[in-house]
C-alpha positions in Angstrom: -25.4 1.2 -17.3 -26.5 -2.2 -15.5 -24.7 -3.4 -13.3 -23.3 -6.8 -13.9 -24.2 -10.0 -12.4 -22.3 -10.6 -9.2 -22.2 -14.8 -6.9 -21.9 -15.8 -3.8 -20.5 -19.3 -4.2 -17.1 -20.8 -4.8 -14.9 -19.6 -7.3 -13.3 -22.1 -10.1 -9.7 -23.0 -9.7 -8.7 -20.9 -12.8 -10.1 -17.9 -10.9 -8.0 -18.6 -7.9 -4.9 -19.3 -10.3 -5.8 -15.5 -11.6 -5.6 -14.1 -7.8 -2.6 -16.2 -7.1 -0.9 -14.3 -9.9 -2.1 -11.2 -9.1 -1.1 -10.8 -5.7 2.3 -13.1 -6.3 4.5 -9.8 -7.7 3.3 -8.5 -4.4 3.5 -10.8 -1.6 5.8 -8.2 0.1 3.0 -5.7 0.2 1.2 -8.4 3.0 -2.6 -7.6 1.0 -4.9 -6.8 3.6 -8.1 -6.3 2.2 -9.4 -4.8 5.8 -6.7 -2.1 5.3 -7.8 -1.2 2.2 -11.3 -0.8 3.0 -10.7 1.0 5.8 -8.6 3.0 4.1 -11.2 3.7 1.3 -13.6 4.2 4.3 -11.2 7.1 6.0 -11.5 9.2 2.6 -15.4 8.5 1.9 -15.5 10.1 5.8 -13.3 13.2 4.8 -15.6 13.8 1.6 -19.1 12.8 2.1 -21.2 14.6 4.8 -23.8 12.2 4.9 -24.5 10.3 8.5 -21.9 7.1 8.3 -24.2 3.6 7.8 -22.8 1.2 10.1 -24.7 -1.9 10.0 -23.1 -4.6 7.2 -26.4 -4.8 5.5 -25.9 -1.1 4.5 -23.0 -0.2 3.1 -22.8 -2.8 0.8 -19.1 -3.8 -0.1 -17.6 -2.1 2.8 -19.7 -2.7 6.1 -19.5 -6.5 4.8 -16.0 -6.8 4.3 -14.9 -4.9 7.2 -18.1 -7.2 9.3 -16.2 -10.5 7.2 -20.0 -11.5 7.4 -19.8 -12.8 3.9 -17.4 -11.8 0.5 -18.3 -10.6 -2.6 -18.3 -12.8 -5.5 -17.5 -11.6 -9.0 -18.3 -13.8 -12.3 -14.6 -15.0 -12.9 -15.4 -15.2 -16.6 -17.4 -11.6 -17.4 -16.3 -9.8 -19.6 -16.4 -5.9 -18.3 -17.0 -3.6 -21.1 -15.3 -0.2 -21.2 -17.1 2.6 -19.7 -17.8 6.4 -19.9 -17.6 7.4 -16.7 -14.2 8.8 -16.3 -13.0 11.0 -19.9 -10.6 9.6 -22.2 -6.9 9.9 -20.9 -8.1 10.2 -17.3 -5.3 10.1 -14.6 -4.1 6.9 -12.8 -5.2 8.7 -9.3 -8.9 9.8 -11.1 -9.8 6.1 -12.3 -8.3 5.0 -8.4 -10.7 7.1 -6.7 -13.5 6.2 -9.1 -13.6 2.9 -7.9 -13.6 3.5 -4.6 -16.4 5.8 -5.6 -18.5 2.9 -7.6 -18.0 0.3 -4.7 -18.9 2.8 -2.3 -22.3 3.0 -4.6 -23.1 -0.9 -5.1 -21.5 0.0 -8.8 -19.0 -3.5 -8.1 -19.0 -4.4 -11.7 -18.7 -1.1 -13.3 -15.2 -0.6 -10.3 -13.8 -4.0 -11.2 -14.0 -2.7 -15.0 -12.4 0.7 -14.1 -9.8 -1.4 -11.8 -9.0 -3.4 -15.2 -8.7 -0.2 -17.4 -6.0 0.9 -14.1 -4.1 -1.7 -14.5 -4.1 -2.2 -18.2 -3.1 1.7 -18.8 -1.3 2.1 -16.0 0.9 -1.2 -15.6 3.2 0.1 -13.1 1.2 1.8 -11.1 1.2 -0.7 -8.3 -1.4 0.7 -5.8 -3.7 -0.4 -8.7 -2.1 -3.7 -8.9 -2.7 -4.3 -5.2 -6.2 -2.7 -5.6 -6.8 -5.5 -8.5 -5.5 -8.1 -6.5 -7.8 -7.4 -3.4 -11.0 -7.2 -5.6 -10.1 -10.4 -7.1 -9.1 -12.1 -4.3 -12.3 -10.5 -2.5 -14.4 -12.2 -5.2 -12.9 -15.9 -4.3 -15.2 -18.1 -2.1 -12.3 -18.9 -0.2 -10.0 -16.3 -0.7 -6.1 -16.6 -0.6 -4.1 -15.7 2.5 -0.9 -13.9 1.1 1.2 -16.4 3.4 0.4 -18.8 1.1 1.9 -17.1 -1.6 5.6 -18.4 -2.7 8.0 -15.9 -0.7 8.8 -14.5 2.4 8.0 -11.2 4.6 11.0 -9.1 4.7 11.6 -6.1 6.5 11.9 -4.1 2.9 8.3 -5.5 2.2 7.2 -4.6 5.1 8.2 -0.6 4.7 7.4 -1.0 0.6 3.6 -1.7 2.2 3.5 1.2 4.5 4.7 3.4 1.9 2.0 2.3 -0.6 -0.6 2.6 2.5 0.6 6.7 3.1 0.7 6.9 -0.5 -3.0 6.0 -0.5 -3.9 8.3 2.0 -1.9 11.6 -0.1 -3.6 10.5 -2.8 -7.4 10.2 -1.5 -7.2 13.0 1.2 -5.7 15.5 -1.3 -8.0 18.6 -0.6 -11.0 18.9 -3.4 -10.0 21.3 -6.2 -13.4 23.5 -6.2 -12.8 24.4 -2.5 -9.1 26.3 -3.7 -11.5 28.1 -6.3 -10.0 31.9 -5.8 -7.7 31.1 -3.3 -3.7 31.7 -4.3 -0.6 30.6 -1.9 0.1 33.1 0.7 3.3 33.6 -0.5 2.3 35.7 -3.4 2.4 39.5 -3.0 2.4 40.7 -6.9 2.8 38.7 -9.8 2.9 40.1 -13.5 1.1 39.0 -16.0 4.7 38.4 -17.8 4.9 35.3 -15.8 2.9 32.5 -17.4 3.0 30.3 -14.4 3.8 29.3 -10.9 4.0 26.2 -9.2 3.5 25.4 -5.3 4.2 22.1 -3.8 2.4 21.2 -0.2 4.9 18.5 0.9 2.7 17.3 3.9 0.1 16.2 1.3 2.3 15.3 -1.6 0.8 17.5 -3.8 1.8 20.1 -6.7 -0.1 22.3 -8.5 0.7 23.9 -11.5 -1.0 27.4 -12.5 -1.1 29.7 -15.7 -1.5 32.9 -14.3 -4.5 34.8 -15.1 -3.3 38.2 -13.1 -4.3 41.7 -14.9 -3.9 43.9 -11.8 -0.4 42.5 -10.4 -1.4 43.4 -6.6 -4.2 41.0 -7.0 -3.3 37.5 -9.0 -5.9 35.4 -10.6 -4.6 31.8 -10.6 -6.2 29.1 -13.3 -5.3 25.4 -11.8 -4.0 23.3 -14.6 -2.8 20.1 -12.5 -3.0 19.1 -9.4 -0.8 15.6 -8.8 0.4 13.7 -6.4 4.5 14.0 -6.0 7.4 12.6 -4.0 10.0 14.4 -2.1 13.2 13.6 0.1 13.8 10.7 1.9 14.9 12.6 5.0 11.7 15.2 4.6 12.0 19.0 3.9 14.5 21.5 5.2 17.8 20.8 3.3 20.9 21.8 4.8 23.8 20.5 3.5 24.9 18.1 -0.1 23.3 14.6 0.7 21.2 14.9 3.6 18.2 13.6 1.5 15.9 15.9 2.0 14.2 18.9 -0.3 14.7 22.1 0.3 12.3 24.6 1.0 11.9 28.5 0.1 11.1 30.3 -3.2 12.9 28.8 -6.4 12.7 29.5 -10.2 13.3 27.1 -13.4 16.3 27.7 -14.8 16.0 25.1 -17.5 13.9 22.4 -19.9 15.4 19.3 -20.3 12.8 17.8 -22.5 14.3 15.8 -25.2 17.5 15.8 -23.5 19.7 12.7 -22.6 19.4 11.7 -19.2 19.5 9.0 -17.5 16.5 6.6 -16.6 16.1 7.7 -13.1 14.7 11.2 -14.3 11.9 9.6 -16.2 9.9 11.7 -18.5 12.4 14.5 -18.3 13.3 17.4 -15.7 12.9 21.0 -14.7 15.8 22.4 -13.2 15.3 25.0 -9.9 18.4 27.7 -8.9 19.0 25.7 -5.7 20.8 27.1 -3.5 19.2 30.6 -4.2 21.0 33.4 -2.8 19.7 33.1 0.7 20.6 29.4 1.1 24.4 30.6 0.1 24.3 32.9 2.8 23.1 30.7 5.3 25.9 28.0 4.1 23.4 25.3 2.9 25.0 23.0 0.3 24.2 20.6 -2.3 22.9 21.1 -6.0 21.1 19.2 -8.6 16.8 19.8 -7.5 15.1 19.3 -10.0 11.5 18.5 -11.0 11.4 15.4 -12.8 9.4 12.1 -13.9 10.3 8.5 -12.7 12.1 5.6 -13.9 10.0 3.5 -17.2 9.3 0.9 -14.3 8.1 3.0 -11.7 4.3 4.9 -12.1 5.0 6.5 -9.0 7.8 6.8 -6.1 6.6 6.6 -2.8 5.5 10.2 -1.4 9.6 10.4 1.0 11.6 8.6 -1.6 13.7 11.2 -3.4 17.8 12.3 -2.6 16.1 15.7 -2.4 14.0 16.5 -5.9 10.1 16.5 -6.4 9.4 13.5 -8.5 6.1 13.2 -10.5 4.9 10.6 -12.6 6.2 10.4 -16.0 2.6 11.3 -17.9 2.1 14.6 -15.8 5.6 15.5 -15.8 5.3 15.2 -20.1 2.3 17.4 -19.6 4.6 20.2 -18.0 7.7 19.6 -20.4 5.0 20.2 -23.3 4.3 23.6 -22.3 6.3 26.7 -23.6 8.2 29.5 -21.5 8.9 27.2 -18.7 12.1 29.2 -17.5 12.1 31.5 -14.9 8.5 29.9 -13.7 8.1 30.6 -10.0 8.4 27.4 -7.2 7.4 27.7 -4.2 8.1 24.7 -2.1 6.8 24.5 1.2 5.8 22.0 4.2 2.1 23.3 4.0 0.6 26.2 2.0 -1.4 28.4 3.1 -4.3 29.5 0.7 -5.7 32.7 0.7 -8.2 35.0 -1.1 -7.0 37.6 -3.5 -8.6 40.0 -1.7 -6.5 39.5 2.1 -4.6 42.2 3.9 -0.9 41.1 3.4 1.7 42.1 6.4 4.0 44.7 5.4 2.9 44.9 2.0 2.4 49.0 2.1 5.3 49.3 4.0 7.3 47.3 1.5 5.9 48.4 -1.4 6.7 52.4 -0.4 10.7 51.1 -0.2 10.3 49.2 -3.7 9.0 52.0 -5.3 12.3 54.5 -3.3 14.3 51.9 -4.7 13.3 52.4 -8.1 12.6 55.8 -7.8 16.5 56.4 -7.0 18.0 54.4 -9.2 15.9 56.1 -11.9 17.1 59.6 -10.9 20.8 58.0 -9.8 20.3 59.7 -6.2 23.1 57.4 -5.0 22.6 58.4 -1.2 18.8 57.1 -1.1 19.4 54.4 -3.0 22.5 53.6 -1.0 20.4 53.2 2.0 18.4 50.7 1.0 21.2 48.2 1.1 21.9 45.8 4.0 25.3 46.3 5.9 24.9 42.3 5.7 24.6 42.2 1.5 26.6 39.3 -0.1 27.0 38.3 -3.4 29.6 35.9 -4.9 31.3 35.4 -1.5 31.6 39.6 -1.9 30.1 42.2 0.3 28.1 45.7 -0.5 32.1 47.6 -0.3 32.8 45.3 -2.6 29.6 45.7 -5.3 28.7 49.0 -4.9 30.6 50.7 -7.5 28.6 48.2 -10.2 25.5 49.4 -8.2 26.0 52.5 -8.5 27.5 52.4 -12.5 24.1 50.5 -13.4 22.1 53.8 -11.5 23.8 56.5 -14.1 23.3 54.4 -17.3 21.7 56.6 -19.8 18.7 54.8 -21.5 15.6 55.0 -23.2 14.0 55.4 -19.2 10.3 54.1 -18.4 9.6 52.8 -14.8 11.2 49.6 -14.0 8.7 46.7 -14.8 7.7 44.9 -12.1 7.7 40.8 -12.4 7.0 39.1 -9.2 7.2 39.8 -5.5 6.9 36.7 -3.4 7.1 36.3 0.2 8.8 33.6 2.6 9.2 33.7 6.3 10.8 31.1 8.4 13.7 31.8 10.4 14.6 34.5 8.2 11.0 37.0 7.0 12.4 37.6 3.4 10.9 38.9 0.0 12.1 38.2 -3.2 12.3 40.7 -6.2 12.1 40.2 -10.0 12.4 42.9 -12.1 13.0 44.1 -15.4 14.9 47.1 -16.0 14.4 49.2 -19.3 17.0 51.6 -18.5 20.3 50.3 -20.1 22.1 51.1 -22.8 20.3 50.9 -26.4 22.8 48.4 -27.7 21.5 46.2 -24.7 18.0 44.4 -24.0 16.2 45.5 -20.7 18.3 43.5 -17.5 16.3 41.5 -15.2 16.9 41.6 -11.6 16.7 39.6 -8.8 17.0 40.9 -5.3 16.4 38.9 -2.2 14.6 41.9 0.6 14.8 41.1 4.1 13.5 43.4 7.0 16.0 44.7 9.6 14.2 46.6 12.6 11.5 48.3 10.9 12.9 48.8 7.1 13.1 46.7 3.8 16.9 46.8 3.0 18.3 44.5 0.3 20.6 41.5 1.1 21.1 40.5 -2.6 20.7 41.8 -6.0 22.4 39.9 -9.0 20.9 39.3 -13.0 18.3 36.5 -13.5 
């Protein structure tokens, strides 16, 4: 496609009128079109290996904005015609880093049309809006300082503008989807191929990612990405602790419910995905709170900025319908971290033999009921319901001696987490209860003490 004509001479008052508007819903945001570029210029750095051009001649839009040597000057009145660059349906971030792509290539006219389509499909998306208003204001002759612009600098406007400015950087520094080709999270040790999914949030990068799983041999998981989006998290960061400290927790969660469809109120957007915060290890170390969810954002809001959140990952309301669309959500692994590790399939995991020989004693003895072994395997330090193992054991045990139909307990997922606490947590389903009943799932939470596996929890999913 031909790029469209592009002046050098002073704009009509109609087209300053048109900036003026643009940029008046966000005076707050204090436009600076030298932060932008260099923005745009930190991520072209991070994905192009190509020696950087410096001279203003060179690099086109950028080196000449940044020099101020001279401003681009778009045909106020062109009409842009839709193009085929980005597929039908594209993401807000995916047309956003298009243009930055296009300008970066001379391709002005073809940006400002894709920065149009951004803002037209994507209204309240306002880095686009600010990106809109920076081209257009770029284009004037004499462009507009934002002081001129009916309002006032407040301290709120000021944070609202470094929010959108990290939000840039999470979204343009995200790492590049081929180079996780292969890779998994650390934390996985076996996954089934009973669960459909697992999701795994990076909160340093305001990212999640959402996989089907694509496992046949459990001990070595084959992930498929199906999205990768930018997400927000607690105001206060990661970590939480108690009911209202702001902040999201982190650890290995599962969904417990769909609330597609379901009233709620506008602040959960598109919908929500429920997580069994606190899981049985944040009861035991006396962490508080409830109510973490995944779920969209208000109709007004695209996007929150990436440490806005009382403590839930929030996503924008058309990836978060993409999610609520697909089936057999529940029980969908999360792991929510400060930074993933990614690994290949094929990597030595710690402890895994080690671990892996107690599993299989665990289910070994409760197989045959041999009630000493399986005894063993049980922390001194096991808690459940406020109840210790003195306290549970006779269920234990009960559950051991139920005559069934047998078969070896099926394996569902085996995920690790190590922080303060180096802990592995269990899923299982067990075929070996009575015939009026379906086969139980399990959950156990495994932790090491000196140099064996002994189970801290074990309760129904």
């Amino acid at each position: 496609m031909k790029s469209k004509s592009v002046r050098y001479e002073q704009t009509t008052p109609e087209s300053a009128k048109l900036v003026a508007q643009r940029l008046r819903p966000l005076f707050w945001t204090i436009p600076s079109l030298l932060t932008v570029c260099a923005m745009a210029a930190a991520w072209f750095y991070t994905h192009d290996d190509k020696p950087r051009l410096t001279a203003p001649q060179q690099d086109g839009f950028f080196a000449k904005s940044v020099a101020n040597t001279w401003r681009v000057q778009f045909e106020p009145s062109l009409q842009f015609s839709s193009t085929s660059l980005l597929p039908q349906g594209s993401s807000a971030e995916a047309i956003m880093e298009n243009v930055y792509t296009l300008l970066r290539q001379g391709e002005r006219s073809t940006a400002m049309a894709q920065t149009e389509k951004l803002v037209t499909d994507f209204p309240h998306f306002q880095l686009g809006q600010l990106l809109y208003a920076e081209l257009l204001n770029e284009g004037l002759a004499q462009p507009i300082d934002p002081k001129e612009i009916p309002g006032k600098e407040t301290a709120s406007g000021q944070d609202r503008y470094d929010e959108l400015l990290l939000e840039s950087n999470r979204r343009l520094n995200r790492p590049a989807v081929d180079t996780l080709k292969d890779l998994v999270p650390s934390n996985i040790i076996s996954l089934s191929p009973q669960n459909p999914y697992l999701i795994a949030v990076d909160a340093s990068k305001s990212r999640l990612y959402w996989f089907a799983n694509k496992t046949v041999d459990p001990l070595k998981p084959r992930l498929e990405l199906l999205l990768d989006t930018y997400v927000s998290v607690g105001q206060k960061g990661t970590g939480k602790l108690r009911e209202g400290d702001g902040r999201t927790p982190l650890g290995v969660y599962f969904v417990n419910k769909n609330l597609k469809g379901q009233p709620l109120p506008d602040l959960y957007g598109a919908g929500a995905l429920t997580l069994n915060y606190p899981n049985a290890i944040d009861v035991m170390r006396g962490q508080t709170g409830s109510g973490i969810w995944l779920h969209g954002t208000p109709s007004t809001q695209y996007a929150r900025a990436p440490w806005a959140t009382d403590g839930c990952v929030v996503m924008s309301n058309p990836e978060m319908n993409r999610l609520l669309s697909l089936k057999n959500l529940e029980k969908t692994p999360v792991l929510i971290t400060d930074k993933l590790e990614w690994v290949s399939t094929d990597r030595s995991v710690p402890d895994r033999e080690t671990f892996q020989k107690t599993l299989n004693q665990w289910i070994r003895d409760r197989q045959t009921a041999n009630l000493d072994g399986l005894k063993s395997l049980y922390s001194p330090q096991y808690q459940r319901d406020g109840k210790g193992l003195s306290a549970w054991w006779p269920e234990i045990a009960a559950a051991a001696q139920v005559p069934g139909p047998g078969g070896p307990v099926n394996l569902l997922s085996v995920l690790h987490w190590k922080d303060t606490q180096d802990y592995i947590v269990v899923n299982v389903s067990n075929p070996n209860t009575p015939k009026s009943k379906a086969p139980q799932q399990l959950r156990m939470y495994w932790t090491k003490e000196g140099n064996q596996w002994q189970i801290l929890y074990e309760g129904p999913i």
